[in-house]
C-alpha positions in Angstrom: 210.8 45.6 -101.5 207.8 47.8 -100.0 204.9 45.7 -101.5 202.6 49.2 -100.3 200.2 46.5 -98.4 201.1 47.7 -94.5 197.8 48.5 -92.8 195.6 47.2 -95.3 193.2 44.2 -94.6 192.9 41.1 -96.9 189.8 38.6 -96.2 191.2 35.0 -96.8 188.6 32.1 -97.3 189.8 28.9 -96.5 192.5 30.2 -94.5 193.0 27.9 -91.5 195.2 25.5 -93.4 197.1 25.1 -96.8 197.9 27.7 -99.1 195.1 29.9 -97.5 197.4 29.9 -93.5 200.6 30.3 -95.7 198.5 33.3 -97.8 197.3 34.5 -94.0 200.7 34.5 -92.6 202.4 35.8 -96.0 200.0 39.3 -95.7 200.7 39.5 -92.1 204.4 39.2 -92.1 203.7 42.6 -94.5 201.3 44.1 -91.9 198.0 43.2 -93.7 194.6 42.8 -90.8 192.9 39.5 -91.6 189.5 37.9 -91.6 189.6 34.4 -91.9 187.2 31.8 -92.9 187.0 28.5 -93.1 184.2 25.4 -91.6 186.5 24.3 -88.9 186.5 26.7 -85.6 188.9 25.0 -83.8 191.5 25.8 -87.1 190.6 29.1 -87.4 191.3 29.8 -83.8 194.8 27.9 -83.7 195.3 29.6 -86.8 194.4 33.3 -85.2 196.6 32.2 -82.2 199.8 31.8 -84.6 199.4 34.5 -86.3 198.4 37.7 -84.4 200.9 37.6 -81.3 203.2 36.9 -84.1 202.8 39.6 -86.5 201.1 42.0 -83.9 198.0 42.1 -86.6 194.2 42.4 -85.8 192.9 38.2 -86.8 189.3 38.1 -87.6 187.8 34.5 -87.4 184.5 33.7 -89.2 183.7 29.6 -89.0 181.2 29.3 -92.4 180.2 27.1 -94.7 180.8 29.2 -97.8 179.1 26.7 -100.0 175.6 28.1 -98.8 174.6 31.4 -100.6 173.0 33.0 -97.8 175.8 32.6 -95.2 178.2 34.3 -98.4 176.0 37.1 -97.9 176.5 37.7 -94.1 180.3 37.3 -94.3 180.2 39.9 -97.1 178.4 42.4 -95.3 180.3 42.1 -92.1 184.0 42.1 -94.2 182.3 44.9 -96.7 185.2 47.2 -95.9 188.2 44.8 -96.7 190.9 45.9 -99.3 191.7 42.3 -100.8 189.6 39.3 -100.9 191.3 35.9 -101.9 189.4 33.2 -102.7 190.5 30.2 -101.7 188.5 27.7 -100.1 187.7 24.3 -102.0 187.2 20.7 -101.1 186.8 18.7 -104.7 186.9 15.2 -104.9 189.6 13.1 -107.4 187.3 10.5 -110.3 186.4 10.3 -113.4 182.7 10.9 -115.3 181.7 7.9 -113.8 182.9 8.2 -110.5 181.3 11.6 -109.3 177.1 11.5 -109.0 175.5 14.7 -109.7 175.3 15.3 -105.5 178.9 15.2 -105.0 179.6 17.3 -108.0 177.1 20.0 -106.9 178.5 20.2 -103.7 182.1 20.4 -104.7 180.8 23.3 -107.4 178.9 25.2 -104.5 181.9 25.5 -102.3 184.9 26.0 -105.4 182.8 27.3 -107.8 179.1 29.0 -106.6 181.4 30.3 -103.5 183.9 32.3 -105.5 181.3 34.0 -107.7 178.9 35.0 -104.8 181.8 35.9 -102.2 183.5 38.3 -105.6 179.5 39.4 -106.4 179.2 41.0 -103.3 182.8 42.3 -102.2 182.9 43.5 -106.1 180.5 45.8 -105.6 181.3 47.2 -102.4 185.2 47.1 -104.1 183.6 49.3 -107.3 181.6 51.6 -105.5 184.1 53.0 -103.4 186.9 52.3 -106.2 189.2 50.7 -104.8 190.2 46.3 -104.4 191.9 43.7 -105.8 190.5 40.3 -105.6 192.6 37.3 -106.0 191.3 33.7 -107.2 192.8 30.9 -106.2 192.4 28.4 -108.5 193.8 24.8 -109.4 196.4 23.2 -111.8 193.8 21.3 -113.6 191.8 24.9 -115.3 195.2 24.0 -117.5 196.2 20.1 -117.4 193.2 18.2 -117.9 192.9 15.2 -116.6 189.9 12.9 -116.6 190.7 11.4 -113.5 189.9 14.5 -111.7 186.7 16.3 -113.9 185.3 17.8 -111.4 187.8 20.3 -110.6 188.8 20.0 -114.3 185.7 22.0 -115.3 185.5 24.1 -112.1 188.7 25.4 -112.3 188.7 26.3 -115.9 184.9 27.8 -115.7 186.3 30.0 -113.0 189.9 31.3 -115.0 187.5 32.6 -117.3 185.5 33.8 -114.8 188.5 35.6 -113.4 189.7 37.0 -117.1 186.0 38.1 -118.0 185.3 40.2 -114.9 189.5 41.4 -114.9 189.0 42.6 -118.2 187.4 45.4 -117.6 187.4 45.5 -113.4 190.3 48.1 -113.7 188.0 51.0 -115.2 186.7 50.9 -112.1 189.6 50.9 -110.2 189.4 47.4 -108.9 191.7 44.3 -110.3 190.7 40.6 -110.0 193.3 38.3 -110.8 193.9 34.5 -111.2 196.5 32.3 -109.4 197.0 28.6 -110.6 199.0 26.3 -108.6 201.1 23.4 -109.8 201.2 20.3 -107.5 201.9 21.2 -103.8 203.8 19.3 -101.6 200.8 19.6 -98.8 198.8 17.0 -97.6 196.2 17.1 -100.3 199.4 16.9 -102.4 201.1 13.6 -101.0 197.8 12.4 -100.8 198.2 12.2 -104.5 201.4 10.9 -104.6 200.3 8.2 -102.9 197.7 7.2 -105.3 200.2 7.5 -108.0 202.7 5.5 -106.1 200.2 2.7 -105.4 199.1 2.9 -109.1 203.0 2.7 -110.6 204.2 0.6 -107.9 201.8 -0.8 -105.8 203.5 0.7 -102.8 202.3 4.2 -101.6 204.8 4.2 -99.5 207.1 5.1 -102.8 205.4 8.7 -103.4 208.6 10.5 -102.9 210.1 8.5 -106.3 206.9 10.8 -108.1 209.0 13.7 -107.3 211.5 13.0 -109.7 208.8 13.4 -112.5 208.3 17.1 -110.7 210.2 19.7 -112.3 213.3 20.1 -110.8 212.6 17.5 -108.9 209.9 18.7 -106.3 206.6 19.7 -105.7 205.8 23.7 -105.0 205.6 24.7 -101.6 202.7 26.3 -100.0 204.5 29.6 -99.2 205.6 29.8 -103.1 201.9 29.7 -104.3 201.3 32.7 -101.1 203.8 34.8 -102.4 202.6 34.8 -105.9 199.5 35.8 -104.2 200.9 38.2 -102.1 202.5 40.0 -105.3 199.4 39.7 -107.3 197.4 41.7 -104.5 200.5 44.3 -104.2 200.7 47.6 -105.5 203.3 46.3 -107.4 201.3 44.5 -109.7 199.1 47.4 -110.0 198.3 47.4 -114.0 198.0 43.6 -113.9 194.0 42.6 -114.1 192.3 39.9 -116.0 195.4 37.7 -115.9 195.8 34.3 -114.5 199.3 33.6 -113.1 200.2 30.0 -113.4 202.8 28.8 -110.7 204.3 24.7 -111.7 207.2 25.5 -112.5 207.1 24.8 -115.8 205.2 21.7 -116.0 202.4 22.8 -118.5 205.1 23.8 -120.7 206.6 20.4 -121.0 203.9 18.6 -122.1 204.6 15.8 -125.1 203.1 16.0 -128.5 202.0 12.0 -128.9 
């Protein structure tokens, strides 16, 4: 299937590792140019190095802190001509109410949260004015589950769905879309991570998180490359009257929820 994306470029925050290198290598594989962005340098560049001899695509590398308004600003002006921004980029920390002190919430909220709305602010309006874009969110599992134990991205998340659905709603008058993605649990290393806090909690043996997957519908987590392709499709002309939406990838999970 001819997703119509050869030759375009897509801007990737977060994009040396995760679901944002499996996004990179996903729009590559399709002949999409890149810029990716991310803190870490050395990533970036081992990321650049996989993926440009390898899909014979032009690998823009940009090491920022995205959680810093000003430094969202540069990146926007020097990627102003991009066809797809995905944001993706996020570092929240697990704990409940009582756990997280207002500094560590505000600087989980100025990467996930600030950062999304000031990288679409600016690549919005480049995207309108020209009329032409599609911006992709990346956001969590938790903007639909809700649990306490993990309120910071809780809130985040679900402030920036609707985020996503406001500015969609009417982004395609103008020729642009913005769209939503929400992963289920990945099997990544944030993901096992998890499961080995569950494990130690059920168990007492972390060692055990692989038994967690059996609670996982059919049985296993969602990869990193299934979360990239839903992206991948989102940005496509093939989901080109698709705006405002946010797709939910879990395989089911939030529909099996227990009435108590």
């Amino acid at each position: 299937m001819d997703l119509g994306l050869h030759g375009r470029t897509a801007l990737i925050t977060g994009g040396s590792q995760g679901i944002g290198l499996a996004a990179a290598k996903a729009f590559a594989a399709e002949g999409c140019h890149l810029h990716l962005v991310a803190r870490s340098e050395a990533r970036l560049h081992e990321a650049r190095d996989i993926i440009a001899p390898s899909f014979g695509v032009q690998v823009t590398i940009h090491p920022i802190d995205l959680s810093m308004g000003d430094n969202v600003r540069a990146l926007a002006q020097a990627c102003r001509n991009v066809d797809i921004l995905v944001n993706n980029a996020g570092a929240v920390p697990g704990g409940g109410l009582d756990d997280i002190d207002e500094a560590r919430w505000r600087q989980a909220w100025d990467l996930k949260v600030f950062g999304y709305i000031n990288l679409t602010r600016e690549i919005y309006k480049v995207m309108t004015e020209r009329g032409r874009g599609v911006i992709v969110n990346v956001l969590g599992t938790a903007g639909n589950l809700v649990p306490v134990s993990y309120i910071v991205g809780v809130s985040g998340n679900a402030s920036l769905a609707a985020f996503t659905r406001a500015l969609g709603g009417t982004s395609l008058d103008r020729d642009v879309r913005v769209v939503g993605v929400v992963p289920g649990d990945v099997l990544n290393e944030r993901g096992i991570m998890f499961l080995r806090q569950q494990a130690a909690a059920a168990y007492g043996d972390s060692e055990r998180w692989r038994e967690q997957l059996k609670k996982q519908p059919g049985e296993r987590m969602a990869t990193e490359e299934d979360i990239a392709n839903a992206v991948l499709f989102l940005a496509s002309d093939r989901a080109g009257y698709i705006s405002g939406e946010v797709l939910v990838v879990d395989g089911g999970m939030r529909s099996r929820q227990r009435v108590i």
